[in-house]
N, C-alpha and C positions, 0 to 999 in steps of 0.2 A: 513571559516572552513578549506579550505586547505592550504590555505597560513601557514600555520602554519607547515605543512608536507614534507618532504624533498620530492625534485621530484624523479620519477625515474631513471632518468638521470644521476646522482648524486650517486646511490648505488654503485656503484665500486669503489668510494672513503671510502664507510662507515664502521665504523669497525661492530665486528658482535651484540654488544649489541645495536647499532645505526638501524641495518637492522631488529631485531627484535622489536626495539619501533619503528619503521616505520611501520612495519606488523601491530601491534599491533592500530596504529594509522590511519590506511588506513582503515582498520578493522571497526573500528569509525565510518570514515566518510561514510563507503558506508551502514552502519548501521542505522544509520542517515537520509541520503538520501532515503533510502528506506523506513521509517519509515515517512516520512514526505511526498513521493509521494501517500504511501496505505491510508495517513486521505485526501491526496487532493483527490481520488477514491472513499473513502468511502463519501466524501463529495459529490462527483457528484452523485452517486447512490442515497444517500438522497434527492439531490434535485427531485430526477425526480419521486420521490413516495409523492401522496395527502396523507391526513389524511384518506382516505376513503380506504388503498391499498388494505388490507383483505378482502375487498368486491367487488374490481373492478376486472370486467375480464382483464382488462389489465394489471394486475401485469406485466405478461413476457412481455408485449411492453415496458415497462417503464425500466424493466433489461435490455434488447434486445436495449435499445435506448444508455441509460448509457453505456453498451460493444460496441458498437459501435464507440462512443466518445472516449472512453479509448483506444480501438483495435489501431485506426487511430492516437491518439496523442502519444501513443508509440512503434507502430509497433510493437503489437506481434500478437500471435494470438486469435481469440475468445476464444478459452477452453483457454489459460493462461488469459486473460484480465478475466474472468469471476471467476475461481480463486481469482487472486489479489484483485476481488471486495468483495470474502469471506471472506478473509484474512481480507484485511483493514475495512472490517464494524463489524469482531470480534474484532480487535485490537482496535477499536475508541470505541467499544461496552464497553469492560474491562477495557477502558480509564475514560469513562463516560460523552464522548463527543455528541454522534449520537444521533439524534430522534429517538424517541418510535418506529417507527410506522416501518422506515428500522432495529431496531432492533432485533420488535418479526418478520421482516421479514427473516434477516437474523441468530439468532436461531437455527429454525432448520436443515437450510441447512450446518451449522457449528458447530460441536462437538466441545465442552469446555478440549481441550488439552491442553493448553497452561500452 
């Protein structure tokens, strides 16, 4: 995906319709990339809910496990990791990739903006 991309290195040589398809192309990729980290997120939050979640008191240890995972594998913090878990299990949600069940759970924690 980036090999394709001029480095940065390299822009002081580029002329300026060169440094806006760069923008334009870096743009892409970190589009991309982040689009691709929020289903591996929504993924992990999926797994850590049974079919039973709406009824088990443990809903928020299974969230609380999942941010924890996530907090640690990318060094941010819990309120941003928890977030990005809204985020990516609405996007996976409007994909129509995610289980039912982290679905209607995440719902209504997620207003349909998009």
């Amino acid at each position: 995906m980036f090999d394709e991309l001029p480095d940065s290195a390299s822009r002081a040589d580029l002329d300026d319709a060169a440094v806006v398809s760069a923008i334009k192309g870096w743009t892409r990729a970190v589009a991309t990339a982040a689009a691709h980290r929020l289903a591996f997120i929504a993924e992990l939050t999926s797994r850590r809910y049974d079919e039973d979640w709406d009824v088990s008191e443990e809903a928020c240890d299974a969230w609380d496990s999942a941010a924890s995972e996530v907090c640690a594998a990318s060094g941010i913090s819990q309120g941003r990791t928890s977030k990005d878990m809204e985020v990516g299990g609405q996007a996976v949600v409007r994909c129509g990739e995610l289980r039912l069940g982290v679905a209607r759970l995440l719902a209504p924690l997620c207003p349909a903006t998009w």
